[in-house]
Backbone bond lengths (Angstrom), bond angles and torsions (degrees), N, CA, C in turn:
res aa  C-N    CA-C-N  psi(-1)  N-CA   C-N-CA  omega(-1)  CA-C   N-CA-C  phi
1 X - - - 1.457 - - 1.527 109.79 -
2 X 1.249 103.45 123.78 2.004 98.81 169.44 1.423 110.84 -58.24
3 X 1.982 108.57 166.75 1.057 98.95 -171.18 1.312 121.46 -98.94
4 X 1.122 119.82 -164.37 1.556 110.14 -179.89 1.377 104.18 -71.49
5 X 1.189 137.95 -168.27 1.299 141.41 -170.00 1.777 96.85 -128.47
6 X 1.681 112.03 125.17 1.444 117.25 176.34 1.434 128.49 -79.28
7 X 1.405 117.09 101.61 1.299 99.63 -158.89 2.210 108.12 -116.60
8 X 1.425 67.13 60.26 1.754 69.65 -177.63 1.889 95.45 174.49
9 X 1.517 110.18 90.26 1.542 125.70 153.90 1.617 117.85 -120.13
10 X 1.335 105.44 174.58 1.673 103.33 172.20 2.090 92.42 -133.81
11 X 1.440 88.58 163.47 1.571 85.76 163.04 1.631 102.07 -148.88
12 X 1.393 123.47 -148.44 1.327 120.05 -158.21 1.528 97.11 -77.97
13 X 1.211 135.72 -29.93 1.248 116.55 162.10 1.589 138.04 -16.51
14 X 1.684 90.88 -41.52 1.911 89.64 174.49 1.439 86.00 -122.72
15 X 1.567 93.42 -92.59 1.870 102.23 -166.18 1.446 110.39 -111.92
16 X 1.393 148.10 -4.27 1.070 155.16 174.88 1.580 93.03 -47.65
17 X 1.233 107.71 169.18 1.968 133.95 154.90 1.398 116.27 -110.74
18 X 0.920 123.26 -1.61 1.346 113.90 176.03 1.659 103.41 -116.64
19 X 1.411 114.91 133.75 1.553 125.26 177.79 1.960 98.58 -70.46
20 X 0.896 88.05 160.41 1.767 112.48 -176.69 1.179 116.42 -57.80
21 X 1.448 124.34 -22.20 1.413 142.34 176.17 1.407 83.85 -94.46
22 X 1.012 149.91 -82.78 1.801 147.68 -160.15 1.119 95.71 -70.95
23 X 1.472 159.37 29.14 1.384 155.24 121.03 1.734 108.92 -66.82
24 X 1.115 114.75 -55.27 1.490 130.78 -156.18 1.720 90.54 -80.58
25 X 1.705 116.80 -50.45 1.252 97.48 173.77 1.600 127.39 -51.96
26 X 1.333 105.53 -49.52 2.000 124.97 -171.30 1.802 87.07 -47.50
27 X 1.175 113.48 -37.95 1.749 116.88 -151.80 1.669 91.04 -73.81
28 X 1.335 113.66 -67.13 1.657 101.62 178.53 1.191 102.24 -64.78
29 X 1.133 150.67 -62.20 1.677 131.92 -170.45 1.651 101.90 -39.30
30 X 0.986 135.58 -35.23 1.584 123.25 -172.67 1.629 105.03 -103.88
31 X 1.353 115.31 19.85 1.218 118.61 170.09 1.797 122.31 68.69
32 X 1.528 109.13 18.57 1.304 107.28 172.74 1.303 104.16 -65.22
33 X 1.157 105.78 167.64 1.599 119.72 162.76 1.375 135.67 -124.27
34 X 1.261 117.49 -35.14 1.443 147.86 148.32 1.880 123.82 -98.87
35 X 1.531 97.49 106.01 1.724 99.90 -170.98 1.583 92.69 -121.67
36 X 1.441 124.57 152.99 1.282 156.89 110.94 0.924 160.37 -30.05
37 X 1.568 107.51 38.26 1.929 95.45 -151.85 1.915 88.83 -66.75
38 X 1.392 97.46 149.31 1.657 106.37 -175.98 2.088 91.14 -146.49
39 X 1.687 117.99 81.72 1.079 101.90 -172.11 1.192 117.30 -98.44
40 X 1.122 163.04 169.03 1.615 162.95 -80.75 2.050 88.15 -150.65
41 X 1.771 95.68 103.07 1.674 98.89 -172.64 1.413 123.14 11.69
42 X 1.395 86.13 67.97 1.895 112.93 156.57 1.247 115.46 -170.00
43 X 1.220 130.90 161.89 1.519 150.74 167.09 1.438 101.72 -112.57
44 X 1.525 140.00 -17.29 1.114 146.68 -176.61 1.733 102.86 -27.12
45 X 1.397 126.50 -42.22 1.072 131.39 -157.10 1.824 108.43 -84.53
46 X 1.545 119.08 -18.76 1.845 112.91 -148.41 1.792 96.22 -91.52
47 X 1.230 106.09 -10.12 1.876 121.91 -172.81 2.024 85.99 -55.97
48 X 1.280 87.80 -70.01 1.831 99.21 -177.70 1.387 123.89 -55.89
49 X 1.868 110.77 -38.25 1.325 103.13 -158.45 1.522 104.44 -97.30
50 X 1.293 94.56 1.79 2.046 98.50 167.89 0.852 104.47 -97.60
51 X 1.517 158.56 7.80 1.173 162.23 163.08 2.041 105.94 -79.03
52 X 1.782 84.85 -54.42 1.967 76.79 170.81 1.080 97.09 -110.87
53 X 1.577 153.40 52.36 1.178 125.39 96.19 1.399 137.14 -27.98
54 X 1.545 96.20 -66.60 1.472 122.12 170.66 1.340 116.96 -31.98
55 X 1.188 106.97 -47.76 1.670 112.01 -165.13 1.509 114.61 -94.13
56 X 1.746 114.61 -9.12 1.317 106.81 -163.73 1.712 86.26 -115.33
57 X 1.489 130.42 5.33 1.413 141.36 -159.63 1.627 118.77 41.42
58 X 0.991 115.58 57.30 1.531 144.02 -179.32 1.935 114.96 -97.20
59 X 1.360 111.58 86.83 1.589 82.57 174.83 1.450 142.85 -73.96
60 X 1.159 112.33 93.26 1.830 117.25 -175.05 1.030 116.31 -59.66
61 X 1.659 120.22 117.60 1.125 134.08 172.87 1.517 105.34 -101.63
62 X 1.333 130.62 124.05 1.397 169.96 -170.87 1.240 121.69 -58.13
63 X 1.687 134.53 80.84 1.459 130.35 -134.62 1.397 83.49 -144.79
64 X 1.369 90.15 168.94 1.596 126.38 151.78 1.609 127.63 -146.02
65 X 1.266 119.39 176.55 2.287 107.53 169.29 1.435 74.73 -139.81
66 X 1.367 90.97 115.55 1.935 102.63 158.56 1.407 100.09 -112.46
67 X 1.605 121.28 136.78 1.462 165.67 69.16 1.621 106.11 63.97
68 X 1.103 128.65 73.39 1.465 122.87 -163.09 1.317 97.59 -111.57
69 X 1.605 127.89 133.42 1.616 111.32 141.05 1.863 122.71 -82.47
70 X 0.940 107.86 154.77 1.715 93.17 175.37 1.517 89.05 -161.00
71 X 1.395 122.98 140.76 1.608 109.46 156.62 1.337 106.85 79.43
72 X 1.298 127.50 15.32 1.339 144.61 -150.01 1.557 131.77 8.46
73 X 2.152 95.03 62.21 1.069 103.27 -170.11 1.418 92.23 -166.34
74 X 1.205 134.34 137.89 1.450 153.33 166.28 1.033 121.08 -28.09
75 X 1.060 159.47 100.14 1.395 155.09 138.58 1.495 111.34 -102.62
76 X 1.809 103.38 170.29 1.551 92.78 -161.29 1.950 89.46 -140.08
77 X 1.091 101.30 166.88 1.578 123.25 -142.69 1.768 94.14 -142.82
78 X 1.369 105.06 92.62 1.821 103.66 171.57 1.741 98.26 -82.15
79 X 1.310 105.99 153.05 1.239 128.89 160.62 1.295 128.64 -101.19
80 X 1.190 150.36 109.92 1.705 137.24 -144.66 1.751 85.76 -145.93
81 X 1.281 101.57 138.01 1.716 118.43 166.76 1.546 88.20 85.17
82 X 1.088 137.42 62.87 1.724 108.07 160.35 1.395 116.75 -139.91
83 X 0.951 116.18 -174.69 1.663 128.38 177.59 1.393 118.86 -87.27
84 X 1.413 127.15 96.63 0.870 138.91 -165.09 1.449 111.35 -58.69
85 X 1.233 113.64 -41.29 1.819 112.80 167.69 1.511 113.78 -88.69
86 X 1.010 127.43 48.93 1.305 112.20 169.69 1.753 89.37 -99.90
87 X 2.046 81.14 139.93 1.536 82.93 167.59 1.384 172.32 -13.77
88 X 1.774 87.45 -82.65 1.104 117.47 170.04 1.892 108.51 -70.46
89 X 1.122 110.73 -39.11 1.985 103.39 157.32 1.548 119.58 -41.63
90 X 1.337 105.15 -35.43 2.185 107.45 -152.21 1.375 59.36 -100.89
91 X 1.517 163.38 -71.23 1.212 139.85 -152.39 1.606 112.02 -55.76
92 X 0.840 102.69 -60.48 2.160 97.74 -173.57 1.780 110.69 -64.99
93 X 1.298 100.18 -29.58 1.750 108.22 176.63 1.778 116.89 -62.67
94 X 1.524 92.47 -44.43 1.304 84.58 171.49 1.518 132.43 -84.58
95 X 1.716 113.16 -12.81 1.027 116.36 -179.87 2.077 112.33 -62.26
96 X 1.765 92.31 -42.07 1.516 100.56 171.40 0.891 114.38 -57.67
97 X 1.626 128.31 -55.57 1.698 115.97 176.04 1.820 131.60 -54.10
98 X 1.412 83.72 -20.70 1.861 97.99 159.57 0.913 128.33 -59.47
99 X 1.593 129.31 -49.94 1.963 145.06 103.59 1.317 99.27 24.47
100 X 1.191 97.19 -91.23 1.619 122.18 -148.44 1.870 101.60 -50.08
101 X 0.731 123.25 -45.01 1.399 150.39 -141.62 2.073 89.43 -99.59
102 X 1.075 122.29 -63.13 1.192 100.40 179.14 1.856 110.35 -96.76
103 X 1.129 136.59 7.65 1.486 144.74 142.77 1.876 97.93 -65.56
104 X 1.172 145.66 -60.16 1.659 135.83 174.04 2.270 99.84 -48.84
105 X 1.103 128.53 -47.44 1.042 124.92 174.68 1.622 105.86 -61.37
106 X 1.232 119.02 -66.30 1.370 106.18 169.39 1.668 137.36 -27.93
107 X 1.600 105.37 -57.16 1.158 98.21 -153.03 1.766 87.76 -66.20
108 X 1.552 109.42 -24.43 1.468 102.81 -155.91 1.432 105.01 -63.98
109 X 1.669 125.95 -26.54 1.383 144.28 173.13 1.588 109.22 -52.72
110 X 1.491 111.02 -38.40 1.410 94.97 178.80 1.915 117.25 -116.80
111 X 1.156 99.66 6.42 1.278 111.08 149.26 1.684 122.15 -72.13
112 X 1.209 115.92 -28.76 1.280 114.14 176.76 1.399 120.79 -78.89
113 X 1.606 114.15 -26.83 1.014 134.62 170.14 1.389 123.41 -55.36
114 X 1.294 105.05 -50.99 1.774 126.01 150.96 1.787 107.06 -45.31
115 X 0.947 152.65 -51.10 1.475 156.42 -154.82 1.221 95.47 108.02
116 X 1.238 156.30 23.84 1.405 124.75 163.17 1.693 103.55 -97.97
117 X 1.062 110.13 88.93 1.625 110.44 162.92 2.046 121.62 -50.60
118 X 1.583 107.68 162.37 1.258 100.53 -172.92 1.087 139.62 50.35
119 X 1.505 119.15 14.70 2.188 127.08 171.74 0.975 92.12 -34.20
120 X 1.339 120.58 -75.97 1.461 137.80 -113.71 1.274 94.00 -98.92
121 X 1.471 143.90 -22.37 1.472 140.37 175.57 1.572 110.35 -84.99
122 X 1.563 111.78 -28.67 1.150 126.26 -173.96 1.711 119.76 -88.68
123 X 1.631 90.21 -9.24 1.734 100.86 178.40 1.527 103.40 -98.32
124 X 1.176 122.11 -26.14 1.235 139.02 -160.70 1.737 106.95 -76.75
125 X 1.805 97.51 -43.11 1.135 103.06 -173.06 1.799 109.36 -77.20
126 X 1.027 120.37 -18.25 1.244 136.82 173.19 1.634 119.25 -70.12
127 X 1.688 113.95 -20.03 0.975 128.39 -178.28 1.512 125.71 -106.18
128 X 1.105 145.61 165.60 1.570 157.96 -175.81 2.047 91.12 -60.26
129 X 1.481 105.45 -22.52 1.509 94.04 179.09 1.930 98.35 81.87
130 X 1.004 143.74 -31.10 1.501 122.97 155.38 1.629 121.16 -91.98
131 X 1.399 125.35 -6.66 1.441 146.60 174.68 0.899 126.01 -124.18
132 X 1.466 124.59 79.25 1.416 117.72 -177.75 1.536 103.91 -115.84
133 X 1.342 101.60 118.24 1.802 114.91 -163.52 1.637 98.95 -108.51
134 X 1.522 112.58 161.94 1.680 112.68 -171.54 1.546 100.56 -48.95
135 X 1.575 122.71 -45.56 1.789 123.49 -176.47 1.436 95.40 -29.76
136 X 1.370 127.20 -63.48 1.575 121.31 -153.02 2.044 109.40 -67.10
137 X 1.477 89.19 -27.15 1.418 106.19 177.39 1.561 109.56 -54.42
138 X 1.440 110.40 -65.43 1.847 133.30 172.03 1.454 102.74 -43.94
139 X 1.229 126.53 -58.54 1.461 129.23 173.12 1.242 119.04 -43.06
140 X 1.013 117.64 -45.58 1.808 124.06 -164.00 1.759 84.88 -86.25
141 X 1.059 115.17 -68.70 1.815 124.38 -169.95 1.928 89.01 -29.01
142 X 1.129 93.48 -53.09 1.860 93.51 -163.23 1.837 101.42 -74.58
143 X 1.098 136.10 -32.91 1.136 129.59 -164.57 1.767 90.04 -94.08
144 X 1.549 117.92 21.70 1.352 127.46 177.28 1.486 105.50 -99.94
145 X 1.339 119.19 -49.20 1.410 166.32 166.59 1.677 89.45 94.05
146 X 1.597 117.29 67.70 1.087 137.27 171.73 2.206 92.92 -100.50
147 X 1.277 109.01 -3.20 1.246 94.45 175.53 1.368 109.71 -165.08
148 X 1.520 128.59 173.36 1.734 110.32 -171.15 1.575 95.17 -98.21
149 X 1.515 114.98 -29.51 1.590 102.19 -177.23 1.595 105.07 -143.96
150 X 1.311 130.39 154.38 1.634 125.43 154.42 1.540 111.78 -32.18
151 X 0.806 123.88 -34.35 1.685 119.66 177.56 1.461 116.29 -50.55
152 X 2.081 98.60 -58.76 1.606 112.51 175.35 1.569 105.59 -58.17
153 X 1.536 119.97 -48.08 1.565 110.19 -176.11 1.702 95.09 -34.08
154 X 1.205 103.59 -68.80 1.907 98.85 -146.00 1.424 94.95 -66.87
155 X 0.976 136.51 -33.30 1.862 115.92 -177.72 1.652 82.37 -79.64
156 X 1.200 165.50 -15.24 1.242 126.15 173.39 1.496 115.68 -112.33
157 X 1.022 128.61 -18.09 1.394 130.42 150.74 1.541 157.12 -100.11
158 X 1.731 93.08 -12.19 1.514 99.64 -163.83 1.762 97.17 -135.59
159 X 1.227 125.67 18.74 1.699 119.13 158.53 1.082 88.39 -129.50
160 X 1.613 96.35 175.75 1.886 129.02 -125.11 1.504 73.15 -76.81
161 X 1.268 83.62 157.33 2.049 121.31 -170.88 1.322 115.09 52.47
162 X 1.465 126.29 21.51 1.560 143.28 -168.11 1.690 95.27 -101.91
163 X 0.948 100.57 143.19 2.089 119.82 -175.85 1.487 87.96 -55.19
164 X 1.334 132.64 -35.13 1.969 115.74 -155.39 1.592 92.65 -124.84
165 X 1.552 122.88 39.76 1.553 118.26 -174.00 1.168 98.96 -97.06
166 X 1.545 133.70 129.20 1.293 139.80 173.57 1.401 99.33 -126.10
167 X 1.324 112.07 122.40 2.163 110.63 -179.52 1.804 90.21 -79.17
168 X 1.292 75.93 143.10 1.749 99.14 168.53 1.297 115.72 -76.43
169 X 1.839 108.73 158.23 1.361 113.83 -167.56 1.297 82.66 -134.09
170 X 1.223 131.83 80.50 1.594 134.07 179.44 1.497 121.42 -103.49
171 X 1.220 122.60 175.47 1.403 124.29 -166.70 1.534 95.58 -60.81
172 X 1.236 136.09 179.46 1.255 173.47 134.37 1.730 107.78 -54.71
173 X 1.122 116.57 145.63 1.822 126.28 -170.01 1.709 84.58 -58.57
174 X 1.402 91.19 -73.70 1.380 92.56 -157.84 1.331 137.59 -74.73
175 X 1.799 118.53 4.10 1.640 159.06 160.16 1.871 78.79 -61.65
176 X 1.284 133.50 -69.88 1.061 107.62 -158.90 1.463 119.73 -100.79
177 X 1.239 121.04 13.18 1.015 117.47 160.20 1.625 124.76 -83.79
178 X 1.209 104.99 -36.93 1.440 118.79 169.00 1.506 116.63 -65.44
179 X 1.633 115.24 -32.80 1.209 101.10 154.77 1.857 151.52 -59.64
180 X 1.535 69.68 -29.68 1.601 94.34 175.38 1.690 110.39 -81.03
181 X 0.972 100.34 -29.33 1.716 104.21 -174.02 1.672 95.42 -73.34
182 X 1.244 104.22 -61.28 1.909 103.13 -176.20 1.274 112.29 -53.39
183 X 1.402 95.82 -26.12 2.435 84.49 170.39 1.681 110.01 -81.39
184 X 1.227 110.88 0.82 1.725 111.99 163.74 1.381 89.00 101.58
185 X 1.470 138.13 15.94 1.635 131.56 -170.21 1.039 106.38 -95.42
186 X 1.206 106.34 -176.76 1.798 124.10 174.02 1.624 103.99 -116.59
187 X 1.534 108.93 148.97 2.065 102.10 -166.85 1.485 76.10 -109.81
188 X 1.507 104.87 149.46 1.300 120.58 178.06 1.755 109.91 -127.45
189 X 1.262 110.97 102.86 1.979 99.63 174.11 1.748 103.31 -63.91
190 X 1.673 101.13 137.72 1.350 95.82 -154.45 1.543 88.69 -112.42
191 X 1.413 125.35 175.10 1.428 128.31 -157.80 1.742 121.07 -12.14
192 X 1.407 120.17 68.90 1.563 121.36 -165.78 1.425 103.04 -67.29
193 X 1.022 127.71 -7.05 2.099 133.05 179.91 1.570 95.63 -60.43
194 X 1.214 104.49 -48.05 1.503 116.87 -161.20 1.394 113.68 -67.07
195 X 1.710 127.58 -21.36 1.363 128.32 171.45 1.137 125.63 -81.96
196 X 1.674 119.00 -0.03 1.647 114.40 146.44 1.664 97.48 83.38
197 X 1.765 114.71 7.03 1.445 100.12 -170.07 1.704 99.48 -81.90
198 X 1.758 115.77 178.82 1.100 130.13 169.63 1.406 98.11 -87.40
199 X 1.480 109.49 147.05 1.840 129.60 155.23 1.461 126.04 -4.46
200 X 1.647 113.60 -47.70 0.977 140.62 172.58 1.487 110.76 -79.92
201 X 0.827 126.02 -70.74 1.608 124.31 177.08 1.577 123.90 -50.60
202 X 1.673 99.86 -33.82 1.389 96.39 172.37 1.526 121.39 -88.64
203 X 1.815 105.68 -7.50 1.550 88.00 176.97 2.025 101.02 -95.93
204 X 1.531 113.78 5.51 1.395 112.60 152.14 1.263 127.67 -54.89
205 X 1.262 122.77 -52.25 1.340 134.77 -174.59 1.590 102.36 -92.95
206 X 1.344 129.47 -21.14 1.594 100.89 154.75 1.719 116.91 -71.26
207 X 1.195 91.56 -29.77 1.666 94.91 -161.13 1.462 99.91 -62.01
208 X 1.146 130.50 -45.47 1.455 140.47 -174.33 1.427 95.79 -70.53
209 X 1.541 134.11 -59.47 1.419 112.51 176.79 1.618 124.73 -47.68
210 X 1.311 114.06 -47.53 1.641 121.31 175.89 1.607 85.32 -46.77
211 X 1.053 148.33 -72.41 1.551 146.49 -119.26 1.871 101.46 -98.92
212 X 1.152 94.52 -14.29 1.629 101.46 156.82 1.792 129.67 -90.11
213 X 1.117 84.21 -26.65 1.790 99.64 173.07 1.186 97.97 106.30
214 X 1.468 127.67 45.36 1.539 133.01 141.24 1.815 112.33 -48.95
215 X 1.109 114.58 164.86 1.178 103.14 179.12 1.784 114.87 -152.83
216 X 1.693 107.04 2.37 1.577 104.74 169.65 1.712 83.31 -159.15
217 X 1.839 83.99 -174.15 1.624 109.61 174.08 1.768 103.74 -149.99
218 X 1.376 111.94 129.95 1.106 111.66 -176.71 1.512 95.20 -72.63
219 X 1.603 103.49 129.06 1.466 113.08 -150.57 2.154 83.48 -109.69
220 X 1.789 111.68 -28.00 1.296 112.10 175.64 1.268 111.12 -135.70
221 X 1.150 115.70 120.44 1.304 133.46 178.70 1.796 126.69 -119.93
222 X 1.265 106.91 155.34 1.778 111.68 -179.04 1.734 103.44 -52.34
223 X 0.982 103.70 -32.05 1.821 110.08 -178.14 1.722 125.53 -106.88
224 X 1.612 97.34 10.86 1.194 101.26 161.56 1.572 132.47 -113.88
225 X 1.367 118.33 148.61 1.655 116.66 -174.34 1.382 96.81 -91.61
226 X 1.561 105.56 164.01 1.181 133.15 -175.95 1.574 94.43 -48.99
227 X 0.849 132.35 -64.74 1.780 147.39 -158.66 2.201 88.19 -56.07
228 X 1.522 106.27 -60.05 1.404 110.82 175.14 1.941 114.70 -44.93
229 X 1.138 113.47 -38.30 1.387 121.54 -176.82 1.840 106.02 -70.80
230 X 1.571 100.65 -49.10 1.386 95.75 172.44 1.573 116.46 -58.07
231 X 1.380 104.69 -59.59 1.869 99.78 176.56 1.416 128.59 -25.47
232 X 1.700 79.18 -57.57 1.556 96.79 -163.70 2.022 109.40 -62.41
233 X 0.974 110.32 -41.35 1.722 137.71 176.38 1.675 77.47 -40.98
234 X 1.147 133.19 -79.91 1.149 141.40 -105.71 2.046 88.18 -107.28
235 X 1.574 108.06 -21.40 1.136 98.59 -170.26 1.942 94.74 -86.24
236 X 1.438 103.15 -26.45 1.428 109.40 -178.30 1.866 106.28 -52.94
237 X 1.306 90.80 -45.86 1.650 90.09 -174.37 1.298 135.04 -63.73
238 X 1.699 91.39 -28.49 1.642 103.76 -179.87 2.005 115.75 -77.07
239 X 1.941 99.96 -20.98 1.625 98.74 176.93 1.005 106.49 -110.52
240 X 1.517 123.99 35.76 1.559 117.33 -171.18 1.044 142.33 27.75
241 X 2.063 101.22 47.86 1.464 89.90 166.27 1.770 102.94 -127.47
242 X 1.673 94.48 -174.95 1.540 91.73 -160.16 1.551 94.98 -111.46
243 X 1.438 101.38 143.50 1.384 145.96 -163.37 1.334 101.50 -60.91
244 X 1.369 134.41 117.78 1.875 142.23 166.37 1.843 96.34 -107.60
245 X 1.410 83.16 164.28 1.483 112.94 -172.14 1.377 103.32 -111.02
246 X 1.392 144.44 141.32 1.396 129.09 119.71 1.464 109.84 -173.60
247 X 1.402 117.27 160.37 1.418 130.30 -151.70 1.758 98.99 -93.71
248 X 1.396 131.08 -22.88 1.122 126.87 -162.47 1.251 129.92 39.54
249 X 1.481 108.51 68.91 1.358 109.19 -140.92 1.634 87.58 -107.04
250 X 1.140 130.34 131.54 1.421 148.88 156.71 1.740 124.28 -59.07
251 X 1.172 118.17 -21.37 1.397 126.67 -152.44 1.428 134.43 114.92
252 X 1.243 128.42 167.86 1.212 133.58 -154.22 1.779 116.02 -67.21
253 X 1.274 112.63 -22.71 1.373 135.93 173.67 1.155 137.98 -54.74
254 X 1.781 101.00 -21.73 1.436 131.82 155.59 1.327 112.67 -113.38
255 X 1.807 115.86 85.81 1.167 117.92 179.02 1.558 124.46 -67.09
256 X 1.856 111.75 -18.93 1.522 124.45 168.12 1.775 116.13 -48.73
257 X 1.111 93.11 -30.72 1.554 103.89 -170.76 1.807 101.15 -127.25
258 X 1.550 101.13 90.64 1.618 114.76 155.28 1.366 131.24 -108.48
259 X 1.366 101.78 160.19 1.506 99.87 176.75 1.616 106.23 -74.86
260 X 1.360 92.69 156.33 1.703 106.56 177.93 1.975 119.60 75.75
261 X 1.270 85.98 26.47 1.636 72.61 175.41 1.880 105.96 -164.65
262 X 1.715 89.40 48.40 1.284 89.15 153.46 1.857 138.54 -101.05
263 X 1.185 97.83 130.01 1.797 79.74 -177.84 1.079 154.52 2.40
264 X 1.284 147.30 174.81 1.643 143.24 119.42 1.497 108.22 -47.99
265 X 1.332 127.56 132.39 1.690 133.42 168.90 1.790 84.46 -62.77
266 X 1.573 94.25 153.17 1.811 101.66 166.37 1.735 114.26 -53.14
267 X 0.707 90.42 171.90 2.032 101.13 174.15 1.333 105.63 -87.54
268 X 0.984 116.14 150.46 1.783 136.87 -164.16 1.582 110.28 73.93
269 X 1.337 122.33 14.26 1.557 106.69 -157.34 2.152 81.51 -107.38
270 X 1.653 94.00 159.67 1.332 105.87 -173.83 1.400 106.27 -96.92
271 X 1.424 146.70 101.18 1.337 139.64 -149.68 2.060 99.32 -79.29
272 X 0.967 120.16 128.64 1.559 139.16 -175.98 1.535 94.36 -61.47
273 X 1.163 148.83 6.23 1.872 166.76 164.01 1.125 101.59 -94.70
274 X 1.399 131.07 -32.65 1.647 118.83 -156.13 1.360 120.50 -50.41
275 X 1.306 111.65 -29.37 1.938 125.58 -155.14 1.763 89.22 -119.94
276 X 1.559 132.56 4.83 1.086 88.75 178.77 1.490 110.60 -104.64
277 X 1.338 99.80 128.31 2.022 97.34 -176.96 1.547 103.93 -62.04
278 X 0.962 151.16 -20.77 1.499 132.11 -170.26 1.140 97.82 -59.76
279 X 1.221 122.93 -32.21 1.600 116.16 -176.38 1.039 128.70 -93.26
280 X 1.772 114.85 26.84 1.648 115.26 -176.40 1.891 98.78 -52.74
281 X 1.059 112.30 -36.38 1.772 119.34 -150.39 1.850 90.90 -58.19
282 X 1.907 105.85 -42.15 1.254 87.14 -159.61 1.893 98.83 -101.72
283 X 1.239 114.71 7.78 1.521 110.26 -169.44 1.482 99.09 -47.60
284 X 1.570 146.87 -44.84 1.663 130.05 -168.62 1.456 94.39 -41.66
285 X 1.092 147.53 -68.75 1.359 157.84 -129.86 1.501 95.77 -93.54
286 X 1.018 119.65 -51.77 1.785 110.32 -175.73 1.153 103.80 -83.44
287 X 1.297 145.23 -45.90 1.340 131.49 145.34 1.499 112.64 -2.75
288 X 1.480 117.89 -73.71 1.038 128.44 -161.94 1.450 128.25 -73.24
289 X 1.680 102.97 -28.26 1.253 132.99 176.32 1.951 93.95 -74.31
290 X 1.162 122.33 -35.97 1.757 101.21 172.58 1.293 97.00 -92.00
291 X 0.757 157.99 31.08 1.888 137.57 144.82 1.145 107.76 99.83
C-alpha cells in the first residue's frame, strides 16, 4: 500500500537540519510521494524545494506553521495548498519574524544573565542566520552539555518561569487563518495532543477555528499516540473538519519521528486532500492512504 502523504515537515529554512533539497531527497528515499514542507513563519524554503521536488518526482504541496497565541498560550496553525506570495501572508509572516528575531536576542539576554555566555551567537550559528527559533537555542545548550537532550533544555530553560522564557507575541487565531485562506489554502491545527488542553477547551478552540474558516486538524502526527489519532479522528468528526496527516519531522536526529511511515487516518475521517484536483494522478494512493 502507498504511504500516506506527509503534510507537515520543516527544513533549514526555519528549524529543521536538513536543507530543502535534502528534505525532498530523504522523502523519495522513504518512498513518500506527497510532502509539505510547512516551515515555522516562512515559505523561505518552497523556491528550492520545488525545484527538487521536480527532480526527485515528489509532489510538493506548499505550506507554512504560523505562531498563534490563543487561550494565552501558543499553538500553531499549518497552512497547506497556498500561494506563497500572496501579500497579505509575506505581510503577517514577516511581522512574526520581526518577533522572532528580537525574542532570539532576548532569550540570549537573559540567558547570559544566568551565566551561560554566547546562546545567542551559538544559536545563531546553528541557524540559516535570519531564524533562529528556541530548537537552535536547545542545540547549542546540548552541544554545551548544559543538558542531556533538547527536551531537558526546554523544561530547564526555555518554558514559563525558565531563565531563557520569552512569551510570544504571535498572530491571532483568526490573523492566521485569514491569512492562509487569502493565499487560497486550507488552515490546519497542527499536533493539538500536544496542548495539554481539557475536552472542553479543545472542542472551544476547534469550534472557533471551524467558525473562522479553519478547515482540518492534524488528526496524526510525529507526536501523537495511537490513542491521540483516535481522539483526535473523533474530535475532527464531531466539528466537521477534515483530518491531515504529518510527521513534523525536524531531521534525521529524531529517528522516532520519520518521514514515510505514518499510518492510515482512522475510518470515517475526511482526508484534508480529498477536493484537491492536482492530485487526481495520485488520488488511488491517497484514497487508500485514508482508509
Amino acid at each position: 500500500m502507498k504511504p500516506t502523504p506527509d503534510l507537515h515537515t520543516h527544513s533549514t529554512a526555519s528549524d529543521g537540519t536538513l536543507s530543502p533539497t535534502e528534505l525532498l531527497q530523504r522523502a523519495a528515499s522513504a518512498g513518500v510521494e506527497v510532502l509539505a514542507l510547512t516551515d515555522h513563519d516562512t515559505t523561505d524554503g518552497l523556491s528550492e524545494a520545488s525545484v527538487a521536488a521536480r527532480q526527485v518526482g515528489v509532489h510538493l504541496i506548499p505550506g507554512v506553521e504560523i505562531s498563534v497565541t490563543w487561550g494565552g498560550r501558543t499553538i500553531h496553525v499549518v497552512g497547506l495548498h497556498l500561494d506563497p506570495a500572496a501579500p497579505a501572508l509575506q505581510a503577517g509572516l514577516d511581522r512574526l519574524m520581526a518577533f522572532r528575531a528580537w525574542r532570539a536576542e532576548e532569550i540570549g539576554r537573559r540567558l547570559a544573565k544566568r551565566g551561560i555566555e554566547g546562546a545567542y551567537e551559538g544559536a545563531k550559528a546553528l541557524s540559516n542566520g535570519k531564524l533562529i527559533g528556541r530548537t537552535h537555542f536547545a542545540r547549542f545548550l546540548v552541544s554545551r552539555r548544559l543538558a542531556a537532550d533538547t527536551g531537558d533544555v526546554f523544561k530547564r530553560f526555555l518554558t514559563t518561569g525558565k531563565p531563557g522564557h520569552v512569551s510570544g507575541q504571535w498572530a491571532t487565531l483568526e490573523e492566521a487563518v485569514t491569512w492562509i485562506r487569502g493565499a487560497g489554502g486550507q488552515a490546519v491545527i497542527a499536533h493539538p495532543a500536544r496542548y495539554k488542553q481539557t475536552r472542553t477547551r479543545m472542542q472551544a478552540l476547534l469550534g472557533e477555528f471551524r467558525e473562522l474558516g479553519g478547515a482540518g486538524v492534524e488528526v496524526l502526527s510525529g507526536s501523537h499516540s495511537r490513542d491521540d489519532a483516535f481522539t483526535f479522528a473523533r474530535h475532527a468528526r464531531e466539528q466537521r473538519l477534515m483530518a491531515s496527516a504529518g510527521s513534523d519531522y525536524h531531521g534525521p536526529e529524531s529517528p522516532w519521528v520519520e518521514l514515510g511511515r505514518l499510518a492510515r487516518l482512522p475510518d470515517g475521517c475526511a482526508p484534508i486532500w480529498r477536493d484537491w484536483p492536482e492530485m487526481a494522478e495520485s488520488a488511488p494512493a491517497l484514497r487508500a492512504a485514508a482508509g
